[in-house]
ROSE-4610 file (N, C-alpha, C; in Angstrom, 1 decimal, always signed):
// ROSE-4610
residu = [X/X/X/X/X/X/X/X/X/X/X/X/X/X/X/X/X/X/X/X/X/X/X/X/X/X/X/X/X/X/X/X/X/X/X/X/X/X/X/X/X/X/X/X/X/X/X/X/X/X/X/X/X/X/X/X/X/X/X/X/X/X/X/X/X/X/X/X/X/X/X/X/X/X/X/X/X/X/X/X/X/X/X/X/X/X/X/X/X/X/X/X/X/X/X/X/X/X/X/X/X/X/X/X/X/X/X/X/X/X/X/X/X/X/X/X/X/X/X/X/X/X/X/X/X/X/X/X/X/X/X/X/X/X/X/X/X/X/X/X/X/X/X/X/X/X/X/X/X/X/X/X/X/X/X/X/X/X/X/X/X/X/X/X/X/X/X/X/X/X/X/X/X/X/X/X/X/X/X/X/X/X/X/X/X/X/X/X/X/X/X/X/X/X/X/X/X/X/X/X/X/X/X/X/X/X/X/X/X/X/X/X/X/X/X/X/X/X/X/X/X/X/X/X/X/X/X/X/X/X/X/X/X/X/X/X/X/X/X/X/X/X/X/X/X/X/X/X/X/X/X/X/X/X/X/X/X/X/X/X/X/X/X/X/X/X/X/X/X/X/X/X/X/X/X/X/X/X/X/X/X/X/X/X/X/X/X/X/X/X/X/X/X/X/X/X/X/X/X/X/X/X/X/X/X/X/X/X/X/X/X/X/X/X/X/X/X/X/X/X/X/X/X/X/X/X/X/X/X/X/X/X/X/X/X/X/X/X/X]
num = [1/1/1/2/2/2/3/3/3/4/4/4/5/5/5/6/6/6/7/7/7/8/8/8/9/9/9/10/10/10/11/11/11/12/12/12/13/13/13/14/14/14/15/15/15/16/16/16/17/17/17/18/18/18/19/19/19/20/20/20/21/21/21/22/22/22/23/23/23/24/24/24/25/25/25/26/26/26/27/27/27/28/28/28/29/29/29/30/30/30/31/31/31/32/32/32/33/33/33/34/34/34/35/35/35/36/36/36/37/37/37/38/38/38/39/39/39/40/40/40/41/41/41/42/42/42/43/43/43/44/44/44/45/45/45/46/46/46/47/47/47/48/48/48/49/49/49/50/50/50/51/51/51/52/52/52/53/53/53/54/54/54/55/55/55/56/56/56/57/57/57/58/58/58/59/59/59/60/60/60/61/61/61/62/62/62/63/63/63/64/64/64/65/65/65/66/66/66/67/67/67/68/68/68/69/69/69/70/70/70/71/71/71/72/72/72/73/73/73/74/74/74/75/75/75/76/76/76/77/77/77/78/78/78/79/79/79/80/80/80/81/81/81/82/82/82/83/83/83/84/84/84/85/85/85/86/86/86/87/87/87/88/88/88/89/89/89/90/90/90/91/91/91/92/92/92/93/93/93/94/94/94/95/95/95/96/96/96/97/97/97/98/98/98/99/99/99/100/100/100/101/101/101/102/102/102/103/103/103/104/104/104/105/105/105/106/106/106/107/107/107/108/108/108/109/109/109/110/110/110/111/111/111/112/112/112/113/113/113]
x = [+95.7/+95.1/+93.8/+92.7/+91.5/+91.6/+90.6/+90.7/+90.3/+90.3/+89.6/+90.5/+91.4/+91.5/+90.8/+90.1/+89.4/+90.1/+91.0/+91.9/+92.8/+93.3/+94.3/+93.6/+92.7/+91.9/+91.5/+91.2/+90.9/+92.5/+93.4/+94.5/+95.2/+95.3/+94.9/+94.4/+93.3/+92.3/+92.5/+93.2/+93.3/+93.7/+93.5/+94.1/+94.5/+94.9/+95.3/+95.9/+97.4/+98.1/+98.4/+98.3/+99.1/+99.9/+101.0/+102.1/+102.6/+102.7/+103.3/+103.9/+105.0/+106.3/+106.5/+107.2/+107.5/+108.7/+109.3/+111.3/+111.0/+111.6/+112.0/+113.4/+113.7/+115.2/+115.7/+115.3/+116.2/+115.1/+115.2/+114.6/+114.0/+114.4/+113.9/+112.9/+113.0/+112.1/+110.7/+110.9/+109.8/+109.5/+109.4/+109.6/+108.7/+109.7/+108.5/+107.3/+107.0/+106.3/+104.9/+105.1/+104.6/+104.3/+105.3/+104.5/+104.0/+103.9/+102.8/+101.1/+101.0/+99.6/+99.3/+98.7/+98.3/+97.7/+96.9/+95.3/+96.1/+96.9/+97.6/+97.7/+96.9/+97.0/+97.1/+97.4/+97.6/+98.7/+100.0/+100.8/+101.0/+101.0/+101.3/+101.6/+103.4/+104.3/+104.2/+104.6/+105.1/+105.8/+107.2/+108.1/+108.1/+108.6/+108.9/+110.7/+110.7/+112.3/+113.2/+114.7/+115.0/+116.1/+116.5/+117.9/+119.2/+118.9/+119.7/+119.2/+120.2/+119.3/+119.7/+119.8/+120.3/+119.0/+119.1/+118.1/+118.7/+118.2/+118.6/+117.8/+118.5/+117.2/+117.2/+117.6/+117.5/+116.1/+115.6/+114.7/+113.1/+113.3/+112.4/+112.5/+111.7/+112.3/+111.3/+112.3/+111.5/+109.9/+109.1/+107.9/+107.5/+108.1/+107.2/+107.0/+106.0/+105.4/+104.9/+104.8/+104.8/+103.7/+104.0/+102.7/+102.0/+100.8/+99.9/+100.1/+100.7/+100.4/+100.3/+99.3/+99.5/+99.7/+99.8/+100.2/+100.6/+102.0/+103.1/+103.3/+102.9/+103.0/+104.3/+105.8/+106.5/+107.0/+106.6/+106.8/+107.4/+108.0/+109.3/+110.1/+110.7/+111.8/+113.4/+113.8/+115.2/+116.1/+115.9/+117.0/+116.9/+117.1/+117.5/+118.4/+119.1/+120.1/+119.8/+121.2/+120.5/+119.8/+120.2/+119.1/+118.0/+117.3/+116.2/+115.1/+116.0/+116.2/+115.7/+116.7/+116.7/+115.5/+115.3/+113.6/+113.1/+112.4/+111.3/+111.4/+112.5/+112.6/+112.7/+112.4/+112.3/+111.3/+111.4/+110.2/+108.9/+109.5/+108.4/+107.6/+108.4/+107.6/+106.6/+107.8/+107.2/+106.2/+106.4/+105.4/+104.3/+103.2/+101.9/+102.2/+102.9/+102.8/+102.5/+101.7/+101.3/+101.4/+101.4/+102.2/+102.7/+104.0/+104.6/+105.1/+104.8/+105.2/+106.3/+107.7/+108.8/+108.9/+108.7/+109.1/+110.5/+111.5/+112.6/+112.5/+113.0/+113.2/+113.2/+114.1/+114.4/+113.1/+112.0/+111.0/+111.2/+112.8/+112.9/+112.9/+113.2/+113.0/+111.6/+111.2/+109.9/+109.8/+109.4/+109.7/+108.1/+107.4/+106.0/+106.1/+105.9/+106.4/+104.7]
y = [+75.2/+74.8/+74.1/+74.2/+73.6/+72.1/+71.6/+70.1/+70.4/+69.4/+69.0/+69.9/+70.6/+71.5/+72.9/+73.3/+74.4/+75.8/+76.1/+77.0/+77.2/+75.5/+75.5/+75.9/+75.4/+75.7/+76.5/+77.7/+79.5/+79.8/+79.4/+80.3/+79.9/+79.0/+78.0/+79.2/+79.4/+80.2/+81.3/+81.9/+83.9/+84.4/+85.1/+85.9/+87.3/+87.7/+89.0/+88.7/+89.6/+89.1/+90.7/+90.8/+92.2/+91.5/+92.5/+92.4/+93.8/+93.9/+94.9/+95.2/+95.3/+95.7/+94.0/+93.4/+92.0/+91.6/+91.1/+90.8/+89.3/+89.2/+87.8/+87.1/+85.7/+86.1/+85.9/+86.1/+85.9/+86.4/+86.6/+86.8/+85.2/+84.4/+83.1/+82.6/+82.8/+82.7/+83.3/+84.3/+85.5/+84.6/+84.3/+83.7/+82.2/+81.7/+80.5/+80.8/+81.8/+82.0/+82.4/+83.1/+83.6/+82.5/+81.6/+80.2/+79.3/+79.3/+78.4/+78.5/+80.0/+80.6/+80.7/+79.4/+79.3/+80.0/+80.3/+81.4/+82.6/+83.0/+84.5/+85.4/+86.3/+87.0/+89.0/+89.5/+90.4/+90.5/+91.0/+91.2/+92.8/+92.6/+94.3/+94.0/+94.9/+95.0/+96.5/+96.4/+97.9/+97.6/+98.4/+97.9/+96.5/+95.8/+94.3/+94.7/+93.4/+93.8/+92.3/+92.3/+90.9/+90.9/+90.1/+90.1/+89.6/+88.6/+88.6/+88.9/+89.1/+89.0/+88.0/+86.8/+85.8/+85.6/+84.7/+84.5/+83.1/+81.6/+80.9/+80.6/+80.4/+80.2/+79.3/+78.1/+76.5/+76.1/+77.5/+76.9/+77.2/+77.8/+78.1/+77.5/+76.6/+75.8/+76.7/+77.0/+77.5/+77.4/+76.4/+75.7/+75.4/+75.2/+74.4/+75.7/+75.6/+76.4/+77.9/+78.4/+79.7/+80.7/+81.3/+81.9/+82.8/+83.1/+83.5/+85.4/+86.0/+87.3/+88.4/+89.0/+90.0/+91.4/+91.4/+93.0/+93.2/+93.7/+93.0/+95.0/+95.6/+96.7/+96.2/+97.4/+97.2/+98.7/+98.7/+99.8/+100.1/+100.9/+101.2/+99.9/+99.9/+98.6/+99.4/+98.5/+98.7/+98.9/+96.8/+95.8/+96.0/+96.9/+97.4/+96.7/+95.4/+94.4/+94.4/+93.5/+92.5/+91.6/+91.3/+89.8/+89.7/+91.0/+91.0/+91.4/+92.5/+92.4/+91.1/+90.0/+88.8/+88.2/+88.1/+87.7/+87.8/+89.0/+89.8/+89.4/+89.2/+88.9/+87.2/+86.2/+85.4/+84.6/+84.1/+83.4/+83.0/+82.7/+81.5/+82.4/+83.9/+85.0/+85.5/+86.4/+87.3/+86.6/+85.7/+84.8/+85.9/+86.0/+86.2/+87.7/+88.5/+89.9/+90.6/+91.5/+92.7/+93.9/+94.2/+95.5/+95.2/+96.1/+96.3/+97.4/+97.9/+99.2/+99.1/+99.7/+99.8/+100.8/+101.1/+102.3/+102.4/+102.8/+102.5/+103.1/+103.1/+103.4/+105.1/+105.8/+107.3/+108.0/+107.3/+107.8/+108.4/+108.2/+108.8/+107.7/+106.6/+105.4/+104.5/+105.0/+104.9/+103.9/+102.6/+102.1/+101.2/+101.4/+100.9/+100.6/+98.9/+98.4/+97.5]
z = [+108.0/+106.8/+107.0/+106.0/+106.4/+105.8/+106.4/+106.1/+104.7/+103.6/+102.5/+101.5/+101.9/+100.7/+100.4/+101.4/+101.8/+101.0/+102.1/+102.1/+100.8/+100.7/+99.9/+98.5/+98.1/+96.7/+96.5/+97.8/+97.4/+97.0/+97.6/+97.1/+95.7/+95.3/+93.8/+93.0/+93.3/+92.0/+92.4/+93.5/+93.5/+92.4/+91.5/+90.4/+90.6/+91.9/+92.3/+93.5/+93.7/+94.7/+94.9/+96.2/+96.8/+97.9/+97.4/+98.6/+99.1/+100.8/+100.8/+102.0/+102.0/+102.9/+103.4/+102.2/+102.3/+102.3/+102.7/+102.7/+102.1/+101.2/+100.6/+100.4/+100.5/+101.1/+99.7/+98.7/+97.4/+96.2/+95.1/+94.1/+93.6/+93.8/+92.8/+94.3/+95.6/+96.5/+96.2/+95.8/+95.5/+93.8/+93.0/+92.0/+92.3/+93.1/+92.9/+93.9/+94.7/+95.3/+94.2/+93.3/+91.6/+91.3/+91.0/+90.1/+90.7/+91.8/+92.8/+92.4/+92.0/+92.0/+90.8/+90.2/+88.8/+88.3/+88.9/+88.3/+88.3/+88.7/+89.1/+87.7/+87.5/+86.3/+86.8/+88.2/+88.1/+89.5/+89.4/+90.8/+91.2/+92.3/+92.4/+93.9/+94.1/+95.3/+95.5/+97.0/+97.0/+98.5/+98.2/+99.7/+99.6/+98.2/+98.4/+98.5/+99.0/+99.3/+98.8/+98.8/+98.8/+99.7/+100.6/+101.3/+100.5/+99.4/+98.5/+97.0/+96.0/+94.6/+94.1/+94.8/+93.8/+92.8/+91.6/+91.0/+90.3/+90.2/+89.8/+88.6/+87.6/+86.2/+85.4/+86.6/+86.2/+87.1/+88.3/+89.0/+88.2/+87.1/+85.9/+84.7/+84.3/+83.3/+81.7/+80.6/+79.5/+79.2/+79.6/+79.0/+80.2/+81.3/+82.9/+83.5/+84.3/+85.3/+84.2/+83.5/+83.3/+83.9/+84.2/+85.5/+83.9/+84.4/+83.7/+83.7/+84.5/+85.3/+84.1/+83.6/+82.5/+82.7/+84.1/+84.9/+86.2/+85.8/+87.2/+87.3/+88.9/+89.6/+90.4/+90.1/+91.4/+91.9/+93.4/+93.5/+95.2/+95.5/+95.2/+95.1/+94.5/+94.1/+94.6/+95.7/+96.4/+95.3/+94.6/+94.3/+93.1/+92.3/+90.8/+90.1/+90.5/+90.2/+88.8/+87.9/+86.9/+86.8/+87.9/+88.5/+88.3/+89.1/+89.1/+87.7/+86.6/+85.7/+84.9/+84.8/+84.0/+84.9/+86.0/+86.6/+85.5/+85.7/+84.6/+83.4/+83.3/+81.6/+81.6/+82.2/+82.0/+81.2/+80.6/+79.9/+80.4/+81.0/+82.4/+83.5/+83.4/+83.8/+82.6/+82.2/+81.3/+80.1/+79.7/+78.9/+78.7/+79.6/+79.3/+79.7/+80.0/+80.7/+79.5/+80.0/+78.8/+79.2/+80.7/+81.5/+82.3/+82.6/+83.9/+84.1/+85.3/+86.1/+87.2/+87.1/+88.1/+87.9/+89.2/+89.8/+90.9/+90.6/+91.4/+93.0/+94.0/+95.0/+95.3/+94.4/+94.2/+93.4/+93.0/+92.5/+90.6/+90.3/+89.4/+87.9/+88.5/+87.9/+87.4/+86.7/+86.4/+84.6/+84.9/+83.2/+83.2/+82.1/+81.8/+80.1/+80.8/+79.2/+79.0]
């Protein structure tokens, strides 16, 4: 990390995050990893993965943190869970989203809301 805050205050203000061929060890890992990045107004995965789908949704509070992201890309998506499901639909996510693209694993699963 750079002295002063260098480093840390470019990744602060990035508004575009790619990820790709990422293992996360849970869904709420991946989650607060999202609400870290204030400025964050577009995400796009592909070959993100989770080792578990836990998702805890006490670690998202209704009105704290709400990430900004108004266009969330997932693609292929393994973990089709509920879990991951109620992620998405969380408030503290979904809040500001105005598209999202899942694309399931089998290619046949395709949902653009």
């Amino acid at each position: 990390m750079l002295q002063r805050g260098g480093r840390r205050r470019c990744i602060a203000t990035s508004s575009c995050l790619y990820l790709k061929h990422v293992t996360f060890p849970s869904i709420t890992v991946f989650g607060r990893l999202v609400s870290a990045l204030p400025a964050l107004v577009e995400l796009k995965c592909n070959y993100v993965d989770f080792t578990h789908d836990h998702f805890h949704h006490d670690a998202f509070g209704l009105n704290d943190n709400r990430v900004k992201i108004r266009f969330m890309w997932l693609e292929p998506i393994e973990c089709t869970s509920e879990t991951l499901i109620d992620f998405l639909a969380h408030p503290s996510i979904s809040g500001h989203l105005r598209k999202l693209i899942f694309i399931g694993a089998s290619q046949r699963c395709l949902l653009q809301v």
